[in-house]
N, C-alpha and C positions, 0 to 999 in steps of 0.2 A: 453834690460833692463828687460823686462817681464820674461827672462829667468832664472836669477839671483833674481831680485824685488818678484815674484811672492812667493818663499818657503819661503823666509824673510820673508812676510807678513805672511803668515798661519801658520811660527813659532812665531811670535809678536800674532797673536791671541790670537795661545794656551796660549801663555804665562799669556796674561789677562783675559784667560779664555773665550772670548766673539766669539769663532768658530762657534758658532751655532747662533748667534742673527741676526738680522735684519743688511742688506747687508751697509746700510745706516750707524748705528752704527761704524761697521767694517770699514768703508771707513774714518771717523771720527778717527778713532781711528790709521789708517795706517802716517797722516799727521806727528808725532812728526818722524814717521822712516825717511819719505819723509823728511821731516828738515833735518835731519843728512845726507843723503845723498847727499844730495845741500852741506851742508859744508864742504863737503868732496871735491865733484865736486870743489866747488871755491876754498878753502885751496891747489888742487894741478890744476896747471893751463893747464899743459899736462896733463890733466886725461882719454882725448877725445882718444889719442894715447895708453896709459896705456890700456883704455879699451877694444881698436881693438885690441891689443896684447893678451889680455883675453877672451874675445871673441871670436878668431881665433883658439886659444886652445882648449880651454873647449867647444866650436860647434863642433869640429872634435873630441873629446873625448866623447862627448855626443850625436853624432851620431855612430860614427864605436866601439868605446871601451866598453861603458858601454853596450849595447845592447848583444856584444858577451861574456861579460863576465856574465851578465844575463843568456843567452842562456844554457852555459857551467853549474852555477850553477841549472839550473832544470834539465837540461837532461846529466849532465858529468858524473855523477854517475852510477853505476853498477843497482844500485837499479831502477834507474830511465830508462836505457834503458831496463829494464823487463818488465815495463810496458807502 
């Protein structure tokens, strides 16, 4: 959840602007996302299966793919292995 939940929320911040306020504030301010995501969760009743399939994915894509493809963009270049 925290994997997924966690950029949602600090793009909802930015959104209202309130990135930088009091953690308390911001915690206040995450509940209308958390609402939507509940009705999400209920509105589909296999969501719990949906999610292991997404999760399954985007964990093994977000450990082995993005890392190397990170990797490649600093140091793939010519320029980059001169220095």
């Amino acid at each position: 959840f925290g994997l997924f939940a966690g950029p949602l929320f600090h793009m909802w911040e930015k959104l209202l602007g309130i990135h930088d306020r009091p953690f308390l504030l911001r915690a206040v301010s995450r509940l209308p996302l958390e609402g939507f995501m509940i009705l999400i969760a209920v509105a589909f009743p296999f969501f719990g299966a949906i999610n292991a399939i997404l999760g399954a994915f985007t964990t093994s894509f977000g450990t082995y793919i993005i890392p190397c493809l990170g990797y490649n963009m600093a140091f793939g270049s010519d320029e980059a292995a001169e220095n």
